[in-house]
mmCIF file as Biopython writes it, N, C-alpha, C and O atoms, coordinates in Angstrom:
data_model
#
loop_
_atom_site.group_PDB
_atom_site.id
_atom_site.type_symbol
_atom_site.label_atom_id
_atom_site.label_alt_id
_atom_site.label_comp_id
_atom_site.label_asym_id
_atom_site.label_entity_id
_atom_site.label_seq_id
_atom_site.pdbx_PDB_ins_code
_atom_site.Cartn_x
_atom_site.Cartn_y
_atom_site.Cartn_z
_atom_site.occupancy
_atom_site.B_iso_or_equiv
_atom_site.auth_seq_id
_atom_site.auth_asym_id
_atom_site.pdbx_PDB_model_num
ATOM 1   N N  . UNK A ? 1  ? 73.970 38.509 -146.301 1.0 0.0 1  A 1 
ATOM 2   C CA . UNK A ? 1  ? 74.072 37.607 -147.455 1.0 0.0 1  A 1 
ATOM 3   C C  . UNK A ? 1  ? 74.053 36.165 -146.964 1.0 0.0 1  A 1 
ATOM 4   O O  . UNK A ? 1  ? 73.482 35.294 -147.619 1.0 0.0 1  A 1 
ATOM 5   N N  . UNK A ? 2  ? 74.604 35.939 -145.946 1.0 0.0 2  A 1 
ATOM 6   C CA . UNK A ? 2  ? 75.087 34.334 -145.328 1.0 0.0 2  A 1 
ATOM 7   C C  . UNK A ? 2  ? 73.568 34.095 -144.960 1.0 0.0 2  A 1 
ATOM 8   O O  . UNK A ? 2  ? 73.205 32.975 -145.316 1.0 0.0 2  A 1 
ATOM 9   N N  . UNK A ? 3  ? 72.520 34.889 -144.306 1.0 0.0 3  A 1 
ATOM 10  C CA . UNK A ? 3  ? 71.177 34.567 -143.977 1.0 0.0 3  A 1 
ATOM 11  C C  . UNK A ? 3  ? 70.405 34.334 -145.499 1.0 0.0 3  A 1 
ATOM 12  O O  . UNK A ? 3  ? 69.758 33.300 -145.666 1.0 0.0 3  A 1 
ATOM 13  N N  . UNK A ? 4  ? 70.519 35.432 -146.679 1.0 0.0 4  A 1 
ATOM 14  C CA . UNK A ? 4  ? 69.820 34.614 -147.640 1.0 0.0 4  A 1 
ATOM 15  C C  . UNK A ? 4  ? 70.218 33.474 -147.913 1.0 0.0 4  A 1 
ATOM 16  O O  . UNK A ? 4  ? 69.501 32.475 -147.852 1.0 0.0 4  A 1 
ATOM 17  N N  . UNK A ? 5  ? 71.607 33.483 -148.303 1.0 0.0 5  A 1 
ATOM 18  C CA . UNK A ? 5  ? 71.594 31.835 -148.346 1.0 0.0 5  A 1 
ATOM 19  C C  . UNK A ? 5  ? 71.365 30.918 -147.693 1.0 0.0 5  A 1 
ATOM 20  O O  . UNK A ? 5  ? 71.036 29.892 -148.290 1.0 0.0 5  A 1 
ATOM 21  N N  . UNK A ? 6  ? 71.426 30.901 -146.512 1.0 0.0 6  A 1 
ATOM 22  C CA . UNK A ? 6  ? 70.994 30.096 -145.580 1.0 0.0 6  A 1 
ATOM 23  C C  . UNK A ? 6  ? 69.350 30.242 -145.861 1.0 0.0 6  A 1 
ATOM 24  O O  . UNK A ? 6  ? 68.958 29.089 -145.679 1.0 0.0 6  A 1 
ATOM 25  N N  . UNK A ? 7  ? 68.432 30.880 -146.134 1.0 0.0 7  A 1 
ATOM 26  C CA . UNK A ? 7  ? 67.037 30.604 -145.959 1.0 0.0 7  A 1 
ATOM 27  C C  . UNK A ? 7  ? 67.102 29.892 -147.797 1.0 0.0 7  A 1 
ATOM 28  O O  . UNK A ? 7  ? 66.262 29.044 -148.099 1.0 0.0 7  A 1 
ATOM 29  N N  . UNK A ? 8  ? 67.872 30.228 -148.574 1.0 0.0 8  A 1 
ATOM 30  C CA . UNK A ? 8  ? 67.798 29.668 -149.914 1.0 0.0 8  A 1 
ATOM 31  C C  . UNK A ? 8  ? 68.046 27.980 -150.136 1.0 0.0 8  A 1 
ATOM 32  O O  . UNK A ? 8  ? 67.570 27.387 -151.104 1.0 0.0 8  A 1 
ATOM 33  N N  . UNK A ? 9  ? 68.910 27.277 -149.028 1.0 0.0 9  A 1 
ATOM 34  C CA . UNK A ? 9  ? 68.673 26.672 -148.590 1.0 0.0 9  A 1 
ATOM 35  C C  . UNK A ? 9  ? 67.724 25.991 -147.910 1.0 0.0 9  A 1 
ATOM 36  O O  . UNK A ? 9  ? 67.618 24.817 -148.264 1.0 0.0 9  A 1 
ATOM 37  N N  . UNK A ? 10 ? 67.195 26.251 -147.281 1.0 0.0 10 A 1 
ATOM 38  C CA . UNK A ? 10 ? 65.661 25.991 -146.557 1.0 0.0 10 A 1 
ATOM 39  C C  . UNK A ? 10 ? 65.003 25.624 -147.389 1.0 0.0 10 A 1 
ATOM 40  O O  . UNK A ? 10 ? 64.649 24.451 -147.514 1.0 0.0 10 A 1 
ATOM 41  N N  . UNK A ? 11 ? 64.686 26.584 -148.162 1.0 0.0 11 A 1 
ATOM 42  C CA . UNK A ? 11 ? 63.529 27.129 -149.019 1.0 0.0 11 A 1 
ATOM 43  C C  . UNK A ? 11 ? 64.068 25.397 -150.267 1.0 0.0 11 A 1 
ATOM 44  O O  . UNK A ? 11 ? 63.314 24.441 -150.448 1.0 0.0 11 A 1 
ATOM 45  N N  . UNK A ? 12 ? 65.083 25.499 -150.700 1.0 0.0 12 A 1 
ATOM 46  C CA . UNK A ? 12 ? 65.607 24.037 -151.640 1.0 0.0 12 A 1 
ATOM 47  C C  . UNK A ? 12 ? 64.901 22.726 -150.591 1.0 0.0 12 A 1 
ATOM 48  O O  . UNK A ? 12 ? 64.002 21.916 -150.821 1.0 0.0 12 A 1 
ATOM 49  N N  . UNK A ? 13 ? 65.478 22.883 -149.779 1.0 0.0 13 A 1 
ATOM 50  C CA . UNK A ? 13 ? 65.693 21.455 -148.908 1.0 0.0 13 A 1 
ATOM 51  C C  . UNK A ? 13 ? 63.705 21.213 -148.970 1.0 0.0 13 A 1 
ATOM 52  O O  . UNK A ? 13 ? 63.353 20.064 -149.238 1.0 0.0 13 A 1 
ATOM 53  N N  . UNK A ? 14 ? 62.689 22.151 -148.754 1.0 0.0 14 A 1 
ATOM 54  C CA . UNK A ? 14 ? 61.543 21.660 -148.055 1.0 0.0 14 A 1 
ATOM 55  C C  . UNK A ? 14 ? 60.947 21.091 -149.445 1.0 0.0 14 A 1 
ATOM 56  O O  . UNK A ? 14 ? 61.689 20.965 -150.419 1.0 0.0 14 A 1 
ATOM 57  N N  . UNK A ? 15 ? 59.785 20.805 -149.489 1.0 0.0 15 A 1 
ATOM 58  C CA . UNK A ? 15 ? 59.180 20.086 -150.326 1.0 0.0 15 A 1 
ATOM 59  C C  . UNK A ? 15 ? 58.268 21.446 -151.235 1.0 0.0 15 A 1 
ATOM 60  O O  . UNK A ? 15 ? 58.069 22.623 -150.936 1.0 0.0 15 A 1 
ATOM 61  N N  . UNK A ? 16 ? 57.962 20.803 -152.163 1.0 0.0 16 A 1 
ATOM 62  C CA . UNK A ? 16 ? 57.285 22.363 -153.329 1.0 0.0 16 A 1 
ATOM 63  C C  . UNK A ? 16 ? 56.276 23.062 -152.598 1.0 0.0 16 A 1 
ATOM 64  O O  . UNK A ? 16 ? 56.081 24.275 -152.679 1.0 0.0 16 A 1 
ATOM 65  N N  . UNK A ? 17 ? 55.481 22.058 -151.701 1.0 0.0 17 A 1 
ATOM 66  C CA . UNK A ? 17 ? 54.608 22.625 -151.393 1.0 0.0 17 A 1 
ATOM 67  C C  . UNK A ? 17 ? 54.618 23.427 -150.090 1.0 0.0 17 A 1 
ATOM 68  O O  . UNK A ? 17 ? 53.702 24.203 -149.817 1.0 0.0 17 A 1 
ATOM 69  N N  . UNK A ? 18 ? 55.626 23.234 -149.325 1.0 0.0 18 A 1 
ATOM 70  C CA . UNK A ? 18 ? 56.216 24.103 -148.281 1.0 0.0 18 A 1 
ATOM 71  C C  . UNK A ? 18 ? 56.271 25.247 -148.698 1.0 0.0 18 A 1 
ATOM 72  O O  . UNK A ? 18 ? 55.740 26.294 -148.329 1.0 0.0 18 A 1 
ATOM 73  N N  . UNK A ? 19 ? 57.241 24.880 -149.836 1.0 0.0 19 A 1 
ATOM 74  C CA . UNK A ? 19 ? 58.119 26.398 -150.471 1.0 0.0 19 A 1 
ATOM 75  C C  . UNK A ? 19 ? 57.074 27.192 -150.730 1.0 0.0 19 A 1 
ATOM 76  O O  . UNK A ? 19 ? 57.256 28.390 -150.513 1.0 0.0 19 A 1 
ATOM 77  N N  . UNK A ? 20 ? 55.713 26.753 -151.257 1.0 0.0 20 A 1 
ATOM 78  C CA . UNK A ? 20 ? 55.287 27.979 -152.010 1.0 0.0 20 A 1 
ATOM 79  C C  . UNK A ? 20 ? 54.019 27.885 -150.736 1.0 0.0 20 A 1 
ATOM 80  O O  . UNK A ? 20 ? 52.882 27.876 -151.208 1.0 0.0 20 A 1 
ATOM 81  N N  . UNK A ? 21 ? 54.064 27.847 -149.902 1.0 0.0 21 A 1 
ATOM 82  C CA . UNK A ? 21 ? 53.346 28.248 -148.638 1.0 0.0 21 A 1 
ATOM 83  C C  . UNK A ? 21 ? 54.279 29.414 -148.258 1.0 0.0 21 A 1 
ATOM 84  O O  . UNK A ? 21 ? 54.030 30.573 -148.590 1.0 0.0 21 A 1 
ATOM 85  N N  . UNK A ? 22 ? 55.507 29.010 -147.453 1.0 0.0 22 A 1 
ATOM 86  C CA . UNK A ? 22 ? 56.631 30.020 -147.578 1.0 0.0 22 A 1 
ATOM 87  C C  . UNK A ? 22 ? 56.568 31.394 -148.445 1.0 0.0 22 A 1 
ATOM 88  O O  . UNK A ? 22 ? 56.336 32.458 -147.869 1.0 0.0 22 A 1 
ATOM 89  N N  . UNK A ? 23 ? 56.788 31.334 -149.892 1.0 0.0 23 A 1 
ATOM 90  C CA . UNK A ? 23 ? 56.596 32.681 -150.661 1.0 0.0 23 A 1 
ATOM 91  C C  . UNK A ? 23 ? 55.284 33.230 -150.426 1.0 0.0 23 A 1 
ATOM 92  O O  . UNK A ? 23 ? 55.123 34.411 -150.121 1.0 0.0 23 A 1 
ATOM 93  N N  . UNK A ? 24 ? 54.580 32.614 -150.525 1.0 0.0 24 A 1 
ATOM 94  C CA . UNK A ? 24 ? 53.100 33.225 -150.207 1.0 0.0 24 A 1 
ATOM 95  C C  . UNK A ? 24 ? 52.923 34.000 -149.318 1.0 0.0 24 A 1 
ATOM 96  O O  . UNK A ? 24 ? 52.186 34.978 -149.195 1.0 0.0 24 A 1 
ATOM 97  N N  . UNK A ? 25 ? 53.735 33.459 -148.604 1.0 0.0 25 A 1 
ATOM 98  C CA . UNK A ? 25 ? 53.406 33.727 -146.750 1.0 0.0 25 A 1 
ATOM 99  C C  . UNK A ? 25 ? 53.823 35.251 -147.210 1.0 0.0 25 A 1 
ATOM 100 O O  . UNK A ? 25 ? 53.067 36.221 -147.267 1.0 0.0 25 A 1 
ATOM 101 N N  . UNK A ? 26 ? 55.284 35.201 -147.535 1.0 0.0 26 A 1 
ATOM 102 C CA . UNK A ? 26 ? 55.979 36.704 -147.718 1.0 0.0 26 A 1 
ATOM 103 C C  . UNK A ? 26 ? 55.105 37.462 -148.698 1.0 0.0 26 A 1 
ATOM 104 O O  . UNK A ? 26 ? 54.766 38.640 -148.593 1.0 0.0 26 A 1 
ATOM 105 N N  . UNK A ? 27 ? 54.802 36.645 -149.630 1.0 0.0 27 A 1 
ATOM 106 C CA . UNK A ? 27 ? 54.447 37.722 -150.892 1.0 0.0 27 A 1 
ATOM 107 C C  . UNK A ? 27 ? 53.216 38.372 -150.328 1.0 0.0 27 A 1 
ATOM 108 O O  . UNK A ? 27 ? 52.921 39.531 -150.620 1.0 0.0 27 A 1 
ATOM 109 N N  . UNK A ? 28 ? 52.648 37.782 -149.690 1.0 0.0 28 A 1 
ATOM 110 C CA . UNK A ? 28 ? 50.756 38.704 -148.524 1.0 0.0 28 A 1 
ATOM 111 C C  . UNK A ? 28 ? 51.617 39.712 -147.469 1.0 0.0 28 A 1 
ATOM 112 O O  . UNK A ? 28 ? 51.136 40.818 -147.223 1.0 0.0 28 A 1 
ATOM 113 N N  . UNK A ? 29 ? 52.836 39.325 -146.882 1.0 0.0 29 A 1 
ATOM 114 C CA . UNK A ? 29 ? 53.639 40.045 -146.057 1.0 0.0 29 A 1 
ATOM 115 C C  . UNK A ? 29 ? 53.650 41.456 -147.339 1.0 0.0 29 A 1 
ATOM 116 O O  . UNK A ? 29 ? 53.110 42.562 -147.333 1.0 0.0 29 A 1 
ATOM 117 N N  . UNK A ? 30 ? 54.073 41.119 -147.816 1.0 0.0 30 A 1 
ATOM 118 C CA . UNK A ? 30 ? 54.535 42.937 -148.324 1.0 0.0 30 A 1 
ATOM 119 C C  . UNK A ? 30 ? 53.461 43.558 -149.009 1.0 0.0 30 A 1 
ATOM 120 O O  . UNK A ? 30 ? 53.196 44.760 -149.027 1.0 0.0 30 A 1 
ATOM 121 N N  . UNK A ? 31 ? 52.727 42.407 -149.703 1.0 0.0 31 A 1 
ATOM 122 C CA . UNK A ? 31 ? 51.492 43.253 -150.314 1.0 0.0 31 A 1 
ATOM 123 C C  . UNK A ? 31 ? 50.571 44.056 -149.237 1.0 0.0 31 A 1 
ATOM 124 O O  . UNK A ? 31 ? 49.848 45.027 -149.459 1.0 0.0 31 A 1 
ATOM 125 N N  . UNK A ? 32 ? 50.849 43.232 -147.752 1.0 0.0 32 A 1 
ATOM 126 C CA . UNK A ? 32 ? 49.981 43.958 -146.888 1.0 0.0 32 A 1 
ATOM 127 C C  . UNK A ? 32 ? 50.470 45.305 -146.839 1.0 0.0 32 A 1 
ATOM 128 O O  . UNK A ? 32 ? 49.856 46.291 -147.246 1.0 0.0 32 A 1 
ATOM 129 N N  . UNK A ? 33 ? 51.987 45.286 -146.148 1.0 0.0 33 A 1 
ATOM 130 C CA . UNK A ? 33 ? 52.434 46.664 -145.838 1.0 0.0 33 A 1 
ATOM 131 C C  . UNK A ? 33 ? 52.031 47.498 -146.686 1.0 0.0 33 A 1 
ATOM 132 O O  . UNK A ? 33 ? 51.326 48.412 -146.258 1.0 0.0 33 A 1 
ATOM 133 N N  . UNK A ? 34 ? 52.371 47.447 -148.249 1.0 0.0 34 A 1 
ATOM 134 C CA . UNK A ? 34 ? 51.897 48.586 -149.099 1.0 0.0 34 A 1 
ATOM 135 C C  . UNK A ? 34 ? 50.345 48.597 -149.489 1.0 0.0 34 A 1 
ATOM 136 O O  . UNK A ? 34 ? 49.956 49.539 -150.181 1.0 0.0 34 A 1 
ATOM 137 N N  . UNK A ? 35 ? 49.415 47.598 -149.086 1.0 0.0 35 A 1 
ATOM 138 C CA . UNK A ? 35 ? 48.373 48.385 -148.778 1.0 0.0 35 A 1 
ATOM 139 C C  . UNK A ? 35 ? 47.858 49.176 -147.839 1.0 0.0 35 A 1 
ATOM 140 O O  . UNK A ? 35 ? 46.835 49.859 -147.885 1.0 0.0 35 A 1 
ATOM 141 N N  . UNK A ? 36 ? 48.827 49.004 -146.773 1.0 0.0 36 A 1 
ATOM 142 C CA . UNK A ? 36 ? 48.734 49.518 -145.572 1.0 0.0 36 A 1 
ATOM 143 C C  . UNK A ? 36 ? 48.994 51.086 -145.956 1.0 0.0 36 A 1 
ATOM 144 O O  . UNK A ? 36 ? 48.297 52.067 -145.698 1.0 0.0 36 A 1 
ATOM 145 N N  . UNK A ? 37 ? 49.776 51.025 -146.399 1.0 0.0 37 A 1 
ATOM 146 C CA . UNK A ? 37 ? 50.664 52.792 -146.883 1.0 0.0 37 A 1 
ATOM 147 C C  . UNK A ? 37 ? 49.911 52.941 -147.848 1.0 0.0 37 A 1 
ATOM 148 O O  . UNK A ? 37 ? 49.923 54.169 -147.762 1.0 0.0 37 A 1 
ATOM 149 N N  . UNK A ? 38 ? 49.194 52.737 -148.789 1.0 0.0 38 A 1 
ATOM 150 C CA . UNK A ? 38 ? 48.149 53.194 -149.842 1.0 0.0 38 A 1 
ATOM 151 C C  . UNK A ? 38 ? 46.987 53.550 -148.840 1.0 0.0 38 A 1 
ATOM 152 O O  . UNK A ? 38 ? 46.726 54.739 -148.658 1.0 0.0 38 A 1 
ATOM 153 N N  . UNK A ? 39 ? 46.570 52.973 -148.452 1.0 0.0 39 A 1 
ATOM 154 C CA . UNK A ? 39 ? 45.155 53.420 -147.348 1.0 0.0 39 A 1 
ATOM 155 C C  . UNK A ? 39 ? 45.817 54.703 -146.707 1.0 0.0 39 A 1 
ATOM 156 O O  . UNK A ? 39 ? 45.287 55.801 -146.879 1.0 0.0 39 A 1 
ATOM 157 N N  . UNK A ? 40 ? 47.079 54.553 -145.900 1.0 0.0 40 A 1 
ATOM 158 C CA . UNK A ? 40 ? 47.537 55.795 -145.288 1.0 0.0 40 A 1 
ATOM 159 C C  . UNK A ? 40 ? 47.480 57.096 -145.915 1.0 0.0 40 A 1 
ATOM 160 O O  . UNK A ? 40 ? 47.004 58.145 -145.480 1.0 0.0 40 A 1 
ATOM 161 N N  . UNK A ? 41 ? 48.099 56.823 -147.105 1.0 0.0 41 A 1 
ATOM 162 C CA . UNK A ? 41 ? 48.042 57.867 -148.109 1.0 0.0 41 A 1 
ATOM 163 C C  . UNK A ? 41 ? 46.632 58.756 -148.282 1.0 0.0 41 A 1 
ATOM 164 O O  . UNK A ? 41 ? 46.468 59.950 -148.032 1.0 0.0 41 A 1 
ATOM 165 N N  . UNK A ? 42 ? 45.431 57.540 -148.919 1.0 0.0 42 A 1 
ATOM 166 C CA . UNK A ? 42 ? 44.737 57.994 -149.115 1.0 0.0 42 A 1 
ATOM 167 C C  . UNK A ? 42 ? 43.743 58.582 -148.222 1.0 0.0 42 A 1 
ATOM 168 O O  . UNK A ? 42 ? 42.935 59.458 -148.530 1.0 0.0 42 A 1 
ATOM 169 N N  . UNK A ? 43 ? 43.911 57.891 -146.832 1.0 0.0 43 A 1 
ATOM 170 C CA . UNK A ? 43 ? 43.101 58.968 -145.815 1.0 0.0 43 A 1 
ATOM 171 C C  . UNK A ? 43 ? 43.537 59.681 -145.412 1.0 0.0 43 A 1 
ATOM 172 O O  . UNK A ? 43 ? 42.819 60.296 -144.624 1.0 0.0 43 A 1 
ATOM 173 N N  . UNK A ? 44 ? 45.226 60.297 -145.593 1.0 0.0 44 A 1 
ATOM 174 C CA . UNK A ? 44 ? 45.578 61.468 -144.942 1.0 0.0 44 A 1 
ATOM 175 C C  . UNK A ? 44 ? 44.900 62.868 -146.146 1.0 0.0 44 A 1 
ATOM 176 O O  . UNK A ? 44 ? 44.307 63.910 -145.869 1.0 0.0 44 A 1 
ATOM 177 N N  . UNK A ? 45 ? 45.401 62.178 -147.745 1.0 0.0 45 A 1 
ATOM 178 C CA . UNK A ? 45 ? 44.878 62.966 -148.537 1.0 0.0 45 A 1 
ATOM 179 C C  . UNK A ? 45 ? 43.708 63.877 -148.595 1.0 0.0 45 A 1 
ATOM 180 O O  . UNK A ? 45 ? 43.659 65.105 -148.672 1.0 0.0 45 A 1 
ATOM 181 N N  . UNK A ? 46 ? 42.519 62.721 -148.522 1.0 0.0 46 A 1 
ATOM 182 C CA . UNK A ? 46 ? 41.227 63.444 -148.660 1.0 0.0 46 A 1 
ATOM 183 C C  . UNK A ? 46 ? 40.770 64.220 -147.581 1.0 0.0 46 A 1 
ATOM 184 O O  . UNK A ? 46 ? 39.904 65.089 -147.685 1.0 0.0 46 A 1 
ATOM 185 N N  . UNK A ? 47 ? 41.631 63.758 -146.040 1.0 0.0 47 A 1 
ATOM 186 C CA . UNK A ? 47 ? 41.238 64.951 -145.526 1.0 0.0 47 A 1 
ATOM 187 C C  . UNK A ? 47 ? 41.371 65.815 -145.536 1.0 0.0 47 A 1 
ATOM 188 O O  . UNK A ? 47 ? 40.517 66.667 -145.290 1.0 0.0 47 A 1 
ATOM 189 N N  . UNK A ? 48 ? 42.860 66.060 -145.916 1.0 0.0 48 A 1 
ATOM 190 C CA . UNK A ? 48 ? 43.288 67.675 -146.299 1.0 0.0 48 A 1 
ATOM 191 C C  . UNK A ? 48 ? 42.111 67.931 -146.529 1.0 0.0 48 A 1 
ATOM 192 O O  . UNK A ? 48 ? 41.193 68.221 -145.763 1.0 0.0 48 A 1 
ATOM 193 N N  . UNK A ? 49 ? 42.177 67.739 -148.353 1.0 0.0 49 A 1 
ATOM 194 C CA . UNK A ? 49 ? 41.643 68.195 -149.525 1.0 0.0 49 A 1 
ATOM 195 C C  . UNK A ? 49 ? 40.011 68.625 -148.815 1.0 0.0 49 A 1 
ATOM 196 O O  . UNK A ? 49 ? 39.644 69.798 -148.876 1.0 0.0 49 A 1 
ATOM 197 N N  . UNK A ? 50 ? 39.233 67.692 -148.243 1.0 0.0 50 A 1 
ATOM 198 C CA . UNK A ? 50 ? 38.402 67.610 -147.909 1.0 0.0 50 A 1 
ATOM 199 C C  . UNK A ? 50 ? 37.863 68.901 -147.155 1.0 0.0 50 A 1 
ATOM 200 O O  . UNK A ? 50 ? 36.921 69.503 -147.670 1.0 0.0 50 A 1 
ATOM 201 N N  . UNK A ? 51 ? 38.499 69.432 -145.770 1.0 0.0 51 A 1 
ATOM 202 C CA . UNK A ? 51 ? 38.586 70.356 -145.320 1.0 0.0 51 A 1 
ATOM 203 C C  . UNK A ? 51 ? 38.744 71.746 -146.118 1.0 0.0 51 A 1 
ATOM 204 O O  . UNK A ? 51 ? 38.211 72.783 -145.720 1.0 0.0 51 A 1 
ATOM 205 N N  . UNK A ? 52 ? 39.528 71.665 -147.284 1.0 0.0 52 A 1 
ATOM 206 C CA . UNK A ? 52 ? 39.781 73.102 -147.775 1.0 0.0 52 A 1 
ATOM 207 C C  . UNK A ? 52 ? 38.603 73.167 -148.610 1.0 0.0 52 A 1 
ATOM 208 O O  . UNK A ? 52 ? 38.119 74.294 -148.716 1.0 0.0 52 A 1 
ATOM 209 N N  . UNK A ? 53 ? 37.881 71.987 -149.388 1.0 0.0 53 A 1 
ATOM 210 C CA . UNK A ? 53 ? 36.800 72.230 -149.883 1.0 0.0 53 A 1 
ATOM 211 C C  . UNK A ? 53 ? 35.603 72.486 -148.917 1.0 0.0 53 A 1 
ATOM 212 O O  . UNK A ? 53 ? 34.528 72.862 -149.384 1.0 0.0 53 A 1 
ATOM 213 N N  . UNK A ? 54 ? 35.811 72.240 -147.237 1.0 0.0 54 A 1 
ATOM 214 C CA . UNK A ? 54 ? 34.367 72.222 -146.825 1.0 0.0 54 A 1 
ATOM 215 C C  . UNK A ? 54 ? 34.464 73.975 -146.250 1.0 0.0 54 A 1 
ATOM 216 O O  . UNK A ? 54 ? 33.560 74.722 -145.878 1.0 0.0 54 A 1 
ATOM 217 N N  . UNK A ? 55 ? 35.687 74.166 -146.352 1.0 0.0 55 A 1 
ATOM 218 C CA . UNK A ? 55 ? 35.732 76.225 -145.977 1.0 0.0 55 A 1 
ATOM 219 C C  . UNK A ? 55 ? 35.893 77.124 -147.391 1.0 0.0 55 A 1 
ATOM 220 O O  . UNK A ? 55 ? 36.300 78.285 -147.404 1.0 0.0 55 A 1 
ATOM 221 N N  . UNK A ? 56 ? 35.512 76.393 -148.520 1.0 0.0 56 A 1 
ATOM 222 C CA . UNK A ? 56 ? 35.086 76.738 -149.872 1.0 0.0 56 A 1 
ATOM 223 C C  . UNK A ? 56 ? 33.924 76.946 -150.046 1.0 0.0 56 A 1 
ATOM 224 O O  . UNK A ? 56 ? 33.477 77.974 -150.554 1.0 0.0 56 A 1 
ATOM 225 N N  . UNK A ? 57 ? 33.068 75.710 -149.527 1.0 0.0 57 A 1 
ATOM 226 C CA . UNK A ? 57 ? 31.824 75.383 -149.874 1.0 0.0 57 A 1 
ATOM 227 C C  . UNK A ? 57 ? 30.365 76.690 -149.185 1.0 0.0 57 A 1 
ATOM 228 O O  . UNK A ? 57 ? 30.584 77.223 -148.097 1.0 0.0 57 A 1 
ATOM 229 N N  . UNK A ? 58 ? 29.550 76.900 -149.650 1.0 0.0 58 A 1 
ATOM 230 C CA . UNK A ? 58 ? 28.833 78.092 -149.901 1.0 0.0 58 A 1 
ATOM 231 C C  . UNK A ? 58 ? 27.869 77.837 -148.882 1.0 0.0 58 A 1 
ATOM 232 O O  . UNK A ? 58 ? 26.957 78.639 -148.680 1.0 0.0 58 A 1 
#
């Protein structure tokens, strides 16, 4: 808690345009990770799937 406030601070003290360099920065930070884990997802998926359809297939 003492570190958010302390960066909530920061984040007051710099100028607007710092700040929203700052959020940005984070807000691409997490959007990355969970695209990161959506891609994961989806290429572990289709291979399954992929495989059981190619020992289906005629």
């Amino acid at each position: 808690i003492t570190a958010a406030l302390a960066d909530r601070e920061a984040l007051c003290a710099m100028g607007e345009g710092a700040r929203r360099h700052v959020l940005d920065h984070h807000t691409w930070e997490i959007i990355g990770e969970r695209y990161v884990e959506l891609l994961r997802d989806r290429l572990v998926a289709p291979s399954s799937g992929g495989s059981t359809t190619a020992t289906t297939a005629p």
